[in-house]
CHARMM internal coordinates of N, CA and C (Angstrom, degrees):
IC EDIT
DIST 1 N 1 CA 1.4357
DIST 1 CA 1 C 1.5271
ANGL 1 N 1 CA 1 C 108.36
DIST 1 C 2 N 1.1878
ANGL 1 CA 1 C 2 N 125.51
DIHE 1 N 1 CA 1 C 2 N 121.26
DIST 2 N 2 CA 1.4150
ANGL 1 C 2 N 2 CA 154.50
DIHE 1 CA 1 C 2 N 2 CA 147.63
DIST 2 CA 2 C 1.4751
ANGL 2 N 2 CA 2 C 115.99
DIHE 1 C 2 N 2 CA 2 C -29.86
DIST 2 C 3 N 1.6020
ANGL 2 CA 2 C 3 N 138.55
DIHE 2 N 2 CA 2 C 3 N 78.33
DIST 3 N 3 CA 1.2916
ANGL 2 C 3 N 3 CA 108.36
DIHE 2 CA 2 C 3 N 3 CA 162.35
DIST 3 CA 3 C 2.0133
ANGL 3 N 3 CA 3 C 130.69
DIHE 2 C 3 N 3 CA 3 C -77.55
DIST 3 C 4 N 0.7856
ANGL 3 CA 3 C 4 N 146.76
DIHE 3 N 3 CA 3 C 4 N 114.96
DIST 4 N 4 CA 1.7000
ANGL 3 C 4 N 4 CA 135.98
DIHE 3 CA 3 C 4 N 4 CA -173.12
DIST 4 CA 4 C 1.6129
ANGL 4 N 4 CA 4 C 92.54
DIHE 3 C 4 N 4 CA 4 C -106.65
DIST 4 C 5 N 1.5738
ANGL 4 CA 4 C 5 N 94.53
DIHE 4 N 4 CA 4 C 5 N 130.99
DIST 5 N 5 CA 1.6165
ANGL 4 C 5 N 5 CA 116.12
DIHE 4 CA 4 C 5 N 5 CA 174.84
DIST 5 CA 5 C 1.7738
ANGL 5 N 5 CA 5 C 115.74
DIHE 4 C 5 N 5 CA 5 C -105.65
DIST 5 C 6 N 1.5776
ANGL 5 CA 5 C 6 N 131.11
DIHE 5 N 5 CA 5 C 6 N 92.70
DIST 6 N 6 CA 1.5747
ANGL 5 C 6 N 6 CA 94.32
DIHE 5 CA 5 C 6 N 6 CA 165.03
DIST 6 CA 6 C 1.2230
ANGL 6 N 6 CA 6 C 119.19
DIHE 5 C 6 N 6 CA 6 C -101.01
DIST 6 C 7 N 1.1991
ANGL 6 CA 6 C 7 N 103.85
DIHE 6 N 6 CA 6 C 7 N 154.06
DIST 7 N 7 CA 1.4553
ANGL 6 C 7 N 7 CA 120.47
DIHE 6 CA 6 C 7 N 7 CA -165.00
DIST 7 CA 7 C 1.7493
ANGL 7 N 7 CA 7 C 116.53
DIHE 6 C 7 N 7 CA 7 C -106.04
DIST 7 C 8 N 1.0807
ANGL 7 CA 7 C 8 N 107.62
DIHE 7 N 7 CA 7 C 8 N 120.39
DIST 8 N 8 CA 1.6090
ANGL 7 C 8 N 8 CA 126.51
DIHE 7 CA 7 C 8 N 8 CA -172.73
DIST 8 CA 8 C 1.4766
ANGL 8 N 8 CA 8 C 109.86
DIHE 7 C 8 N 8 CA 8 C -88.89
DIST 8 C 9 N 1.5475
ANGL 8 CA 8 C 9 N 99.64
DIHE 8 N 8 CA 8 C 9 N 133.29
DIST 9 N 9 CA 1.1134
ANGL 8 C 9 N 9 CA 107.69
DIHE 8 CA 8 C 9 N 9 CA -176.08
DIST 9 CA 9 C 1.3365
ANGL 9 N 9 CA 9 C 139.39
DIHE 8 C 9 N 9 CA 9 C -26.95
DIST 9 C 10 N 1.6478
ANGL 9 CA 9 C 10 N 116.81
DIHE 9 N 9 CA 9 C 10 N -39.89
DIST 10 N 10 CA 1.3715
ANGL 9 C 10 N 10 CA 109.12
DIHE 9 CA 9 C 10 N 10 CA 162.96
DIST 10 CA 10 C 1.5026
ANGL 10 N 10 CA 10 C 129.56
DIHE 9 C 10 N 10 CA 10 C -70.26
DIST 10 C 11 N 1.5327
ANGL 10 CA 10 C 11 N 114.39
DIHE 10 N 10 CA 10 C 11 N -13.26
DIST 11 N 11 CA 1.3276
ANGL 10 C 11 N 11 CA 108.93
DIHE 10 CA 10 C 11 N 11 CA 149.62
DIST 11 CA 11 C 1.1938
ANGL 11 N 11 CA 11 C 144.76
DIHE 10 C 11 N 11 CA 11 C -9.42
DIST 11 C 12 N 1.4764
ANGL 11 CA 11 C 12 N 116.87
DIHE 11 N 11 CA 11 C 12 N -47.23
DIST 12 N 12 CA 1.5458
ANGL 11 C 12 N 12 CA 131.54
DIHE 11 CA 11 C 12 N 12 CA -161.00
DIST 12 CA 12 C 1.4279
ANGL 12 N 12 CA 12 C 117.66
DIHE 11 C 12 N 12 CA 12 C -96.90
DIST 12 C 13 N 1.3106
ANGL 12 CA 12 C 13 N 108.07
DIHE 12 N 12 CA 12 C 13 N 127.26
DIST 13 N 13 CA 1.6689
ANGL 12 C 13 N 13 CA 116.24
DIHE 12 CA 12 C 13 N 13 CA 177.35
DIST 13 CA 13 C 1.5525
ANGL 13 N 13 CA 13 C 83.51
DIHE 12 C 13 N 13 CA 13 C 132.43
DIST 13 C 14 N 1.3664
ANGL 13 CA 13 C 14 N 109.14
DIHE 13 N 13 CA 13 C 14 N -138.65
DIST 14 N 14 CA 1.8068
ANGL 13 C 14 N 14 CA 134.63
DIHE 13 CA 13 C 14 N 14 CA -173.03
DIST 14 CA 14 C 1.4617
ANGL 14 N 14 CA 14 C 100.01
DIHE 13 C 14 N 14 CA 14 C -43.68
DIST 14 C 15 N 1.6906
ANGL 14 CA 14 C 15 N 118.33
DIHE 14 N 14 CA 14 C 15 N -69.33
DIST 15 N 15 CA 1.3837
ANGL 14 C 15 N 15 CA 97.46
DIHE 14 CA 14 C 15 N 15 CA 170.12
DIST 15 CA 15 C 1.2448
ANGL 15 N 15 CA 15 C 158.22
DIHE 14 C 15 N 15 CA 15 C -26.85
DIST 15 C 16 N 1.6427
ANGL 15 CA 15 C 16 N 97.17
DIHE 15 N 15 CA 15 C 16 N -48.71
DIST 16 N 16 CA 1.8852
ANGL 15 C 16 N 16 CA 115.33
DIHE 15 CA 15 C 16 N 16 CA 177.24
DIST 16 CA 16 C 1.3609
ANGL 16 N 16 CA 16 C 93.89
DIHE 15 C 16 N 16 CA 16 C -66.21
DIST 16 C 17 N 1.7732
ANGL 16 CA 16 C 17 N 141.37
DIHE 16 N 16 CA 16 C 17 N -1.56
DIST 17 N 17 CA 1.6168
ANGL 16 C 17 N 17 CA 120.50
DIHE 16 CA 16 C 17 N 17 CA 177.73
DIST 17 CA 17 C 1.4765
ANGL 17 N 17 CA 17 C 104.51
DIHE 16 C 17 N 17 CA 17 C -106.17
DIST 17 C 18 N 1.3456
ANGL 17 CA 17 C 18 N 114.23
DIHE 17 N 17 CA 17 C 18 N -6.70
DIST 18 N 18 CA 1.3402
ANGL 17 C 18 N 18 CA 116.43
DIHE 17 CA 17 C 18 N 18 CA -160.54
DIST 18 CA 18 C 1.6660
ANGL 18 N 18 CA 18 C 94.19
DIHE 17 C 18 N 18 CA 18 C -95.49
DIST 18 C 19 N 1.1203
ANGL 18 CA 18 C 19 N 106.83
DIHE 18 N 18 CA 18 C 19 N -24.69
DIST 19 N 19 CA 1.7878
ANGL 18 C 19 N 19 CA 135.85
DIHE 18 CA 18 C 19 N 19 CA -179.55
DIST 19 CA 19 C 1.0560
ANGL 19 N 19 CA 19 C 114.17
DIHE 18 C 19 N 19 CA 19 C -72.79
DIST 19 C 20 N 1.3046
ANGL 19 CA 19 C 20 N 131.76
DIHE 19 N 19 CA 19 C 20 N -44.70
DIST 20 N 20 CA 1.3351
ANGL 19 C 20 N 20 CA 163.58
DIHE 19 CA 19 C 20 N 20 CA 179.33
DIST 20 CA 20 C 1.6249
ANGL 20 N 20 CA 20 C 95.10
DIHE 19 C 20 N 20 CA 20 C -54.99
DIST 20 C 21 N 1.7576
ANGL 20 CA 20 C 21 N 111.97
DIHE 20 N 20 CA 20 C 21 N -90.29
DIST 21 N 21 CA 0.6577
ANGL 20 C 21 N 21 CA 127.60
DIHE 20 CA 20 C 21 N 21 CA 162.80
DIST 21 CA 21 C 1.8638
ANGL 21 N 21 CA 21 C 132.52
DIHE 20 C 21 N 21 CA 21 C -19.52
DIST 21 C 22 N 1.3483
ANGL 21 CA 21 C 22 N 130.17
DIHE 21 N 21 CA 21 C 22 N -45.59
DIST 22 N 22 CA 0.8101
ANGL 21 C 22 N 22 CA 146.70
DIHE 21 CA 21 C 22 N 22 CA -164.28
DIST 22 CA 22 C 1.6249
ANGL 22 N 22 CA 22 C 95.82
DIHE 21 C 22 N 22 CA 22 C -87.87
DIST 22 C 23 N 1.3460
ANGL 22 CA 22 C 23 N 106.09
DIHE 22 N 22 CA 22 C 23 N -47.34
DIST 23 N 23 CA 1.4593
ANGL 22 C 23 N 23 CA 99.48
DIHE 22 CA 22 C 23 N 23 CA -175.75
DIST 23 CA 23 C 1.1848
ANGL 23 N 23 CA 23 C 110.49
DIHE 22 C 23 N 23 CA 23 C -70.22
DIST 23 C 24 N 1.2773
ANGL 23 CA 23 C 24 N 123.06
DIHE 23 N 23 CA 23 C 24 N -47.09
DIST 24 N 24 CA 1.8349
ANGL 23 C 24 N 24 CA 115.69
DIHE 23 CA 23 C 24 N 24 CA 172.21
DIST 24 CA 24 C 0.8350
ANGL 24 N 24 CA 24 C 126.38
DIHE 23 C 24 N 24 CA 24 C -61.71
DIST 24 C 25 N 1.7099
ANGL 24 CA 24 C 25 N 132.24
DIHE 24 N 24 CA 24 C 25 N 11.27
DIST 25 N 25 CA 1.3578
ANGL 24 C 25 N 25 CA 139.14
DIHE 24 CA 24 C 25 N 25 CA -177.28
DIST 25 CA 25 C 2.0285
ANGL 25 N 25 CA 25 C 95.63
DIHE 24 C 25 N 25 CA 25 C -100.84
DIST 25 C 26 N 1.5007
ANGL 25 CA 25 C 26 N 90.18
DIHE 25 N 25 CA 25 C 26 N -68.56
DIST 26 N 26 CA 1.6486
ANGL 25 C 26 N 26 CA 95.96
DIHE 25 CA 25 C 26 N 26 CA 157.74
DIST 26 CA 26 C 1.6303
ANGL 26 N 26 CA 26 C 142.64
DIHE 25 C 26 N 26 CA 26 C -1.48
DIST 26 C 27 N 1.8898
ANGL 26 CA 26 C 27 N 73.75
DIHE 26 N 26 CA 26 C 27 N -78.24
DIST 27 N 27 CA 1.7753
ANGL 26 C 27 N 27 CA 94.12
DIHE 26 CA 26 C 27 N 27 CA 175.97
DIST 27 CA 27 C 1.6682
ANGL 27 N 27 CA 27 C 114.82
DIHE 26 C 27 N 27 CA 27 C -67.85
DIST 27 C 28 N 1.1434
ANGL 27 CA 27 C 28 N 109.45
DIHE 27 N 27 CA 27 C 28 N -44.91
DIST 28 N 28 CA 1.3175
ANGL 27 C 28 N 28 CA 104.74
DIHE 27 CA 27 C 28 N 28 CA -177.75
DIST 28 CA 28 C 1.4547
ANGL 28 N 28 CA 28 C 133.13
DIHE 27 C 28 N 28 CA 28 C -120.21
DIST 28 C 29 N 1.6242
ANGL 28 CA 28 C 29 N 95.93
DIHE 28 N 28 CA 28 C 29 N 43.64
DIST 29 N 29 CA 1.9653
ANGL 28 C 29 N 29 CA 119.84
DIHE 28 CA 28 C 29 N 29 CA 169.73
DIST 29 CA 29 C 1.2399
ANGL 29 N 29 CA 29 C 103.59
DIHE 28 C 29 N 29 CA 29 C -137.10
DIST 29 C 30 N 1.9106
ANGL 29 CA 29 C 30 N 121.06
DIHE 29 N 29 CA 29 C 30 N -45.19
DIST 30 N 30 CA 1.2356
ANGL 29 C 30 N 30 CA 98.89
DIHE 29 CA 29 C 30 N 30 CA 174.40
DIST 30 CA 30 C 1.7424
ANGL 30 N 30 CA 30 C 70.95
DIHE 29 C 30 N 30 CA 30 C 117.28
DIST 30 C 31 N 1.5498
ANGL 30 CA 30 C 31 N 90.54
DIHE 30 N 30 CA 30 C 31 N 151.95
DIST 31 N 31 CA 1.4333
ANGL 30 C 31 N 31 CA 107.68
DIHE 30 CA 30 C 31 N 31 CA 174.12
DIST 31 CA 31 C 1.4100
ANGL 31 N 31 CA 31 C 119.34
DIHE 30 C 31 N 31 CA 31 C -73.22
DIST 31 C 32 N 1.0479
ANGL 31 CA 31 C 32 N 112.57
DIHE 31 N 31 CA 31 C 32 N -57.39
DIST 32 N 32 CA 2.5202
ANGL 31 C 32 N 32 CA 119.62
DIHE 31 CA 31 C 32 N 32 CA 165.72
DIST 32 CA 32 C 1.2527
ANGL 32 N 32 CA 32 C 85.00
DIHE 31 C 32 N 32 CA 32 C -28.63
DIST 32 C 33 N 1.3735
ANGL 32 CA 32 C 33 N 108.92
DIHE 32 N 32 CA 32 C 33 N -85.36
DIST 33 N 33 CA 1.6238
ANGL 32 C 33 N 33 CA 107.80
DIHE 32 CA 32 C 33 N 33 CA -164.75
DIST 33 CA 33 C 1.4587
ANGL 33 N 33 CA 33 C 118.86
DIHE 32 C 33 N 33 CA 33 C -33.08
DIST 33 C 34 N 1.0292
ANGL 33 CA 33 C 34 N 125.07
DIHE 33 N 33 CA 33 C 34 N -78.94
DIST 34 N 34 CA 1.4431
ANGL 33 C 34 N 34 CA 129.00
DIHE 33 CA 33 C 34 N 34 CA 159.24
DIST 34 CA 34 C 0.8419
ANGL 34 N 34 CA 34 C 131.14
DIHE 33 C 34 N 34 CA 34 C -20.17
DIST 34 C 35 N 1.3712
ANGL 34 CA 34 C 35 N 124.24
DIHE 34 N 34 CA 34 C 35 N -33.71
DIST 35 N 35 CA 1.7710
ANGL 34 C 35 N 35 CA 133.64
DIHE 34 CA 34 C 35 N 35 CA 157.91
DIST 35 CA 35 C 1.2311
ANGL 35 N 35 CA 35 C 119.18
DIHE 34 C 35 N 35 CA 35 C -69.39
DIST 35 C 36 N 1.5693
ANGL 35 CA 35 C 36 N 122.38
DIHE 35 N 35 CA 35 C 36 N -37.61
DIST 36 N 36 CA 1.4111
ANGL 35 C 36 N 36 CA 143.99
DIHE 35 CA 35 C 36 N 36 CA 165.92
DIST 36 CA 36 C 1.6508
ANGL 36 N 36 CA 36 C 100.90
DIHE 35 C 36 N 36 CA 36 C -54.13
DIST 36 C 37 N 1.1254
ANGL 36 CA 36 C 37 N 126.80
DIHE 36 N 36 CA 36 C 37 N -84.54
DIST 37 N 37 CA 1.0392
ANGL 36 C 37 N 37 CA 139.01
DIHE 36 CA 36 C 37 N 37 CA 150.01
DIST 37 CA 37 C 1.7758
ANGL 37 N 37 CA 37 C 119.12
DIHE 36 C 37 N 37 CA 37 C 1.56
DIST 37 C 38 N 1.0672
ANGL 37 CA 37 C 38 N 88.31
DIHE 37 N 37 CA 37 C 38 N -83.01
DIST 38 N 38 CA 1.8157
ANGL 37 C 38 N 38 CA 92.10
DIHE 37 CA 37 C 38 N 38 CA 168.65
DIST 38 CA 38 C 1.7491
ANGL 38 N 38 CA 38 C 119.98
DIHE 37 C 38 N 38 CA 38 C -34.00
DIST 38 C 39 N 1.1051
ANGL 38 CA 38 C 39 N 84.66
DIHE 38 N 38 CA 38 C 39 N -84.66
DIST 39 N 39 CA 1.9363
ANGL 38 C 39 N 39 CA 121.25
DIHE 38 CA 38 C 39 N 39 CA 165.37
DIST 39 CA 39 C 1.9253
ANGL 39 N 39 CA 39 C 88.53
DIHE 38 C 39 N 39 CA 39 C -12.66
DIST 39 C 40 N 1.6391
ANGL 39 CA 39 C 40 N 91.60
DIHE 39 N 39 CA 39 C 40 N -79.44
DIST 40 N 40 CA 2.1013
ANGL 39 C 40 N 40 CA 91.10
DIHE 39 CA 39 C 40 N 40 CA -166.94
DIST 40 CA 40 C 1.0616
ANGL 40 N 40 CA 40 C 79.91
DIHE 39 C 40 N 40 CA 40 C -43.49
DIST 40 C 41 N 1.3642
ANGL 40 CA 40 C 41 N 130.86
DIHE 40 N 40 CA 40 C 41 N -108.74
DIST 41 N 41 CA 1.7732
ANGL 40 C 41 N 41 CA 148.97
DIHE 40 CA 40 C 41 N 41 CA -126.35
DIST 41 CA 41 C 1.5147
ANGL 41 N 41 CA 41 C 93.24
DIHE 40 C 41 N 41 CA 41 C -23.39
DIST 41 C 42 N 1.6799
ANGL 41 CA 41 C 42 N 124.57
DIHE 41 N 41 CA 41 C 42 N -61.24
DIST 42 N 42 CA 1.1410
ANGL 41 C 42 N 42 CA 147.86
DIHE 41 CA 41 C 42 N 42 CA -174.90
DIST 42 CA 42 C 1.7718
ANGL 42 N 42 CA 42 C 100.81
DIHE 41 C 42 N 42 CA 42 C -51.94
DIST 42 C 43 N 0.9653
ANGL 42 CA 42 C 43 N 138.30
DIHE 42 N 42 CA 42 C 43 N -53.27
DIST 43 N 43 CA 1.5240
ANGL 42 C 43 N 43 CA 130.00
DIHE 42 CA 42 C 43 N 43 CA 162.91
DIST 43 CA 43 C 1.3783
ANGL 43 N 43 CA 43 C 123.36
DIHE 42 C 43 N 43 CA 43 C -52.85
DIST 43 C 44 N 1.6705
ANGL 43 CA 43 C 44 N 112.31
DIHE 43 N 43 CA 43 C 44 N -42.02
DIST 44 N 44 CA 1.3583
ANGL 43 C 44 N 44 CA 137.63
DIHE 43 CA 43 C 44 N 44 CA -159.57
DIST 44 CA 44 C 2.1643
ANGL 44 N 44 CA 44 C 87.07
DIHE 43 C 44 N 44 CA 44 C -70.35
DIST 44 C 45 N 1.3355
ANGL 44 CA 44 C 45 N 98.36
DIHE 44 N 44 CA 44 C 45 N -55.86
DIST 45 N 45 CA 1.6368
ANGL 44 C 45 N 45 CA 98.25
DIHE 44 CA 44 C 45 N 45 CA -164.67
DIST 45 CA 45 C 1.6552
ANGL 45 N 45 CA 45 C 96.18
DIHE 44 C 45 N 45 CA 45 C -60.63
DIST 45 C 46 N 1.3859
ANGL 45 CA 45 C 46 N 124.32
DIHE 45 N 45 CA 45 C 46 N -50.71
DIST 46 N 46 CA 0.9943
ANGL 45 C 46 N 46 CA 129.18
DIHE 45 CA 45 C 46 N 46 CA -168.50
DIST 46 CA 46 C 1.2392
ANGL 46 N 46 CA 46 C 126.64
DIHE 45 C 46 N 46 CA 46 C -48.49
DIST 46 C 47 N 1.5250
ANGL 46 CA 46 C 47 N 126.57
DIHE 46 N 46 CA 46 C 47 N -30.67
DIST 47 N 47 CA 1.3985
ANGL 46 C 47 N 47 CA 164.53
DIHE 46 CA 46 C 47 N 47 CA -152.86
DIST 47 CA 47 C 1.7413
ANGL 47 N 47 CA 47 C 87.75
DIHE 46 C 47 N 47 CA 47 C -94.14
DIST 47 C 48 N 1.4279
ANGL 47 CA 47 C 48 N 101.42
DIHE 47 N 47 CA 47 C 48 N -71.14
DIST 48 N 48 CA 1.5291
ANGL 47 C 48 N 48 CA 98.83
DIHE 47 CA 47 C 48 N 48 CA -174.74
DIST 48 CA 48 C 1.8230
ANGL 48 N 48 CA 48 C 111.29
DIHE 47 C 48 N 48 CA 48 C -68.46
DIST 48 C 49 N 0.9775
ANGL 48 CA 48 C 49 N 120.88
DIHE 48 N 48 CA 48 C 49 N -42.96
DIST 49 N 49 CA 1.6715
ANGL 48 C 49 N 49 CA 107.97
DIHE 48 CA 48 C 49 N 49 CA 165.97
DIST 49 CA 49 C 1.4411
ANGL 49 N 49 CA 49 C 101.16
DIHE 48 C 49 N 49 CA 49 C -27.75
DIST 49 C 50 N 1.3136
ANGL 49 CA 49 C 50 N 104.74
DIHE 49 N 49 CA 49 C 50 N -66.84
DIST 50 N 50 CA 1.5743
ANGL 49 C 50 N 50 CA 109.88
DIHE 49 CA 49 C 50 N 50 CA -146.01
DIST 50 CA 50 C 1.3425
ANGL 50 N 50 CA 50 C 91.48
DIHE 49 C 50 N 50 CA 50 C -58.89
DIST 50 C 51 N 1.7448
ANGL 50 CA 50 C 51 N 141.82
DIHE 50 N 50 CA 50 C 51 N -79.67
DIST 51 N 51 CA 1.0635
ANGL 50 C 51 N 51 CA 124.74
DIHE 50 CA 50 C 51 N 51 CA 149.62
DIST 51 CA 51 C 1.6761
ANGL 51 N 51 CA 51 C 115.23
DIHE 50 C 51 N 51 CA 51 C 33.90
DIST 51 C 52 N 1.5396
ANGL 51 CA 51 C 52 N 98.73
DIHE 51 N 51 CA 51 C 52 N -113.22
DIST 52 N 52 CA 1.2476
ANGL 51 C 52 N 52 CA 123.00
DIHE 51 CA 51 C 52 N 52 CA -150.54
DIST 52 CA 52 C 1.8427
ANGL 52 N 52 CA 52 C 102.21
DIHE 51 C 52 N 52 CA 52 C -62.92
DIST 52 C 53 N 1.0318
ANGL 52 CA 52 C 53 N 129.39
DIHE 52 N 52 CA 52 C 53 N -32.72
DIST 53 N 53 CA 1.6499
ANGL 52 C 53 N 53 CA 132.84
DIHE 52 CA 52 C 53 N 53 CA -170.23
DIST 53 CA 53 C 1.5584
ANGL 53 N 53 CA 53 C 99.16
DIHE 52 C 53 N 53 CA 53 C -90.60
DIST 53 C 54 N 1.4480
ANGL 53 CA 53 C 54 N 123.45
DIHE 53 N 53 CA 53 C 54 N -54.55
DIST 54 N 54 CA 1.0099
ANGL 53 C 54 N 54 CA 118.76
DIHE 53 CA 53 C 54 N 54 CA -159.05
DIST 54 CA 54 C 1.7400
ANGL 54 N 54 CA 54 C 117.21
DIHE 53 C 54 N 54 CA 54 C -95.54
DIST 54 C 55 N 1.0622
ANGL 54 CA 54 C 55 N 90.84
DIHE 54 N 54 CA 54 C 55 N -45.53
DIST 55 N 55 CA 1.9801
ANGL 54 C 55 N 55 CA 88.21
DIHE 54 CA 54 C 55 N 55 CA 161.35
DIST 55 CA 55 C 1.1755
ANGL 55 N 55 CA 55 C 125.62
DIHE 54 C 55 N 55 CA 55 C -63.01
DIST 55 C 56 N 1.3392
ANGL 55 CA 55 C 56 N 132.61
DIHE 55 N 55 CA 55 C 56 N -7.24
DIST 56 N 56 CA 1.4175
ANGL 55 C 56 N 56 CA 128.75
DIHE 55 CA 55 C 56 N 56 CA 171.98
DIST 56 CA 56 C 1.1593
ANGL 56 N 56 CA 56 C 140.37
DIHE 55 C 56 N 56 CA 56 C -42.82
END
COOR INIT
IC SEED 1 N 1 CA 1 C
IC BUILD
């Protein structure tokens, strides 16, 4: 399966690396993974918020 991305003008600068990035995670883990993937980071940041704001 074929994914094709176009990319809109505000795309370009910081985005196109964050884009970049995302797609090479994609291509070569696989979408589960990538969702898996997401999900931690997404607990991991969350964990430290809570941390850093609320334990103070």
């Amino acid at each position: 399966m074929k994914y094709e991305f176009e990319r809109k003008p505000w795309e370009y600068g910081l985005l196109s690396i964050r884009f970049r990035i995302n797609y090479w995670f994609l291509r070569h883990i696989g979408i589960v993974a990538f969702g898996v993937l997401a999900a931690l980071i997404g607990t991991f940041v969350t964990a430290l918020v809570y941390e850093w704001f609320l334990l103070k």
